[in-house]
N, C-alpha and C positions, 0 to 999 in steps of 0.2 A: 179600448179607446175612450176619453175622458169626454163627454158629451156638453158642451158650454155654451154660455151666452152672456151677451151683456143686450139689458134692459134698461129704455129711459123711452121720455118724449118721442125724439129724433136720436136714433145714434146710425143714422143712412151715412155717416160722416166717421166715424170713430174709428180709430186704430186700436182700438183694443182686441181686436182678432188677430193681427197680423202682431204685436207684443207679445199675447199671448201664447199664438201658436211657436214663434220665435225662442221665447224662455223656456216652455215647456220641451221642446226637441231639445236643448242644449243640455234637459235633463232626465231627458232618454224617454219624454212620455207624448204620446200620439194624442190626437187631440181631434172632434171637431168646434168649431167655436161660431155660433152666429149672432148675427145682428136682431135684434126682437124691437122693433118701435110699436109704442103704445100710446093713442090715445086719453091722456089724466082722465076721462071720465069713464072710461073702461076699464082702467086699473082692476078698479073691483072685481067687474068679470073675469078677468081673463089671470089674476094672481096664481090663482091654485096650481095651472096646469104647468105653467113654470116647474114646479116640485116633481111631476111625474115627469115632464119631459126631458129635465137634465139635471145631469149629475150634480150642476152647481152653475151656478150664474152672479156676477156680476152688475150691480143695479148703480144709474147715474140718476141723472138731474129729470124730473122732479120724484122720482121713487124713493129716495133715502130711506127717509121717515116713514112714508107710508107701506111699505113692507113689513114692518116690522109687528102690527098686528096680527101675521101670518105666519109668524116665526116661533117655537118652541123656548125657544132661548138665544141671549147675546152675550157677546163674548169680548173679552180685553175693550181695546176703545169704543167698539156700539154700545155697550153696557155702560159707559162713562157718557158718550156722547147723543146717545139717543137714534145714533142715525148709522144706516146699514151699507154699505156697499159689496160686500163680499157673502153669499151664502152659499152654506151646503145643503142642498134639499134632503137628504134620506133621513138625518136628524133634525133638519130644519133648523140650523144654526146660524144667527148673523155674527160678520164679521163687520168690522170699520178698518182698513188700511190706507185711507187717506191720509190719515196723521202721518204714519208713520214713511208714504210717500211723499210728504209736503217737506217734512224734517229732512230726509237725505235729501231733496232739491238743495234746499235753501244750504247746506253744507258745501255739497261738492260747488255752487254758487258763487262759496265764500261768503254769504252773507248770514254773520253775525246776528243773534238777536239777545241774546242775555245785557238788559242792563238798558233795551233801545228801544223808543217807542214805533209802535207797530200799531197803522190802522186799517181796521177788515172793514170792508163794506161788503154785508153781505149776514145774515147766521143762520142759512139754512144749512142743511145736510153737510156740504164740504167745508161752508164758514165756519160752524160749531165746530169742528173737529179739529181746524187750523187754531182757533181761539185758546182753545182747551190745551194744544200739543205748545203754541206759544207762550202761557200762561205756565207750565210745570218748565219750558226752558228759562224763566225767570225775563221773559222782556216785560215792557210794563204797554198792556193790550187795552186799546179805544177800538170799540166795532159799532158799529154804525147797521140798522134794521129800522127798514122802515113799517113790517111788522110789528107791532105794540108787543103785541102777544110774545110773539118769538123774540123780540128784545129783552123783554124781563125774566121768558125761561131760562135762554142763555147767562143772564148775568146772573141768577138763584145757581145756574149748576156750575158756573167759573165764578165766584164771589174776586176775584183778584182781577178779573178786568173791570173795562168801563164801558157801560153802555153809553150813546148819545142819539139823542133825538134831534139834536141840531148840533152841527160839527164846527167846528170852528178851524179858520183860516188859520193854520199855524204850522209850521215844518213838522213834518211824520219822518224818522229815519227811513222807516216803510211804510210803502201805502200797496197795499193787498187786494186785489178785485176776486172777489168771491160771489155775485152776482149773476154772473152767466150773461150780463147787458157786454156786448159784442162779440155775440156769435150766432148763429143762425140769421132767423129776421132780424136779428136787430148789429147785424154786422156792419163796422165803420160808426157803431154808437159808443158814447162814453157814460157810464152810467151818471144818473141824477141825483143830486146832493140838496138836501135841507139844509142850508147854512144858519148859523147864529144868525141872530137878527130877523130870521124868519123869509129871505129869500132864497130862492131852489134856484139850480143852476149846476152845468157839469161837473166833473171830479178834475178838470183842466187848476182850478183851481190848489189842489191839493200838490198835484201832480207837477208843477211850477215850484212848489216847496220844497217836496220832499227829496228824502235821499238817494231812494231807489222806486221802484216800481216791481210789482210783480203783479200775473195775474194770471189765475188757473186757467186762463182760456189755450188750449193747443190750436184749433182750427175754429179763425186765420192762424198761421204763426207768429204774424205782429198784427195785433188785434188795435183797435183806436187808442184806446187805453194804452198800451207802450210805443204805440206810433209818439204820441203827444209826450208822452213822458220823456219820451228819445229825442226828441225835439228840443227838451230842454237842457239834453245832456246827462241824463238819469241815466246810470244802470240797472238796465231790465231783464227781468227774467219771467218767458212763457212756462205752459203749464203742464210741458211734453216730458219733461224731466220725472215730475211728479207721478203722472200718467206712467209712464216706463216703472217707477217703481212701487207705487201701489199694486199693481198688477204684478209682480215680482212678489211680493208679502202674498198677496191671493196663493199668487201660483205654490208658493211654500205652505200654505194650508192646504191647498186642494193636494197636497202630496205629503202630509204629515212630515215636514221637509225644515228646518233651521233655516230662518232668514238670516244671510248674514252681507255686513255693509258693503265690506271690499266686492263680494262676491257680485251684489247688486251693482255697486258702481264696475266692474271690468265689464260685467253684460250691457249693461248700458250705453260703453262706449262700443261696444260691435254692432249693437243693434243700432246706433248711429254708422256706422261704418257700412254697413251693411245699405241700410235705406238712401245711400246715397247714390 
């Protein structure tokens, strides 16, 4: 039996247990899977035993990046992206399967990106990975950080987007929340925007323009951010899709297993079928 966990801030919330226990039985492997909430300023302490206590775990918001000190080596998109959500402890391997979950959302979707502008608010751990996976689909990528720091890392390791320090009022085909601002404490918030000209004010702004909405938040289901969106008639898309199949690419690593599309998209629709 496969010994697992997912690690963040708070994950008292997460369905990644019950995904994962789900995918894994449908491919014959037994599984325990727990929730681990951690403290950011105890990270440090308590990293190591992560590696002896399970086979492999799972890391969210705010761990991406900072695992990765702890790691042997990184693999496919952590190695591009900098930031970890997937490892295996006995060799101590990161993974990154956000991308590669964000891309089959945004398909089964229907929504198109090659050729359309896409703005991320957000370039930490899941934004950097969405930017990078948007950037080789060929859309033309504006993300928004109000990190200095983490603005100009990001735009040195995707030279083909844009970084902006102040965003300007103009239609986005999409507008991407990669923030984490509406969930948790900060649930029923819309994230905050440095606009051109120099005044701050919500993302309602953006979201009155553009074409679509999306935003990795799963819980709420309809979070402020595509409350407002939906409000104006935008087509939205939450971040349970995504979640379902990053966790599907995990569970393919943790079983030296071929990820494959179709195979993701039919489980996906049972596992909806299911939790109903």
């Amino acid at each position: 039996m496969l010994k697992l966990a997912v690690v963040g801030k708070d994950v008292s919330r997460s369905d990644s247990p019950d995904i994962h226990r789900f995918i894994l039985r449908r491919f014959s492997e037994s599984c325990a899977y727990e929730k681990v909430s951690i403290p950011p300023e105890e990270f440090s302490m308590r990293a190591e035993e992560l590696f002896s206590r399970y086979d492999a775990f799972n890391v969210t918001i705010p761990f991406k990046e900072e695992i990765v000190p702890y790691l042997k080596g990184l693999e496919g998109d952590a190695k591009l992206f900098g930031a970890v959500n997937t490892v295996l402890s006995k060799p101590r391997l990161g993974y990154n399967t956000d991308g590669s979950g964000f891309m089959l959302m945004l398909k089964n979707a229907g929504l198109a990106v090659k050729g359309r502008s896409v703005l991320v608010l957000g370039a930490g751990g899941a934004g950097r990975s969405c930017i990078g996976k948007l950037c080789n689909a060929g859309a033309e990528v504006f993300f928004y950080e109000r990190d200095f720091g983490r603005l100009g890392a990001v735009q040195e390791a995707f030279g083909a987007s844009k970084p902006l320090w102040q965003v300007p009022v103009r239609p986005f085909d999409i507008v991407l929340n990669c923030t984490g601002v509406g969930m948790h404490q900060s649930v029923g918030c819309l994230p905050s925007i440095l606009y051109e000209g120099g005044e701050t004010d919500t993302a309602e702004r953006l979201l009155r323009l553009c074409g679509a909405a999306v935003d990795l938040i799963y819980v709420p289901a309809q979070s402020e951010f595509l409350r407002v969106a939906e409000r104006y008639g935008k087509p939205v898309q939450n971040g349970a899709a995504m979640l379902f199949y990053q966790a599907y690419v995990a569970d393919c690593i943790y079983l030296s297993r071929r990820a494959d599309a179709e195979e993701a998209s039919r489980l996906w629709k049972e596992y909806k079928e299911v939790k109903k």
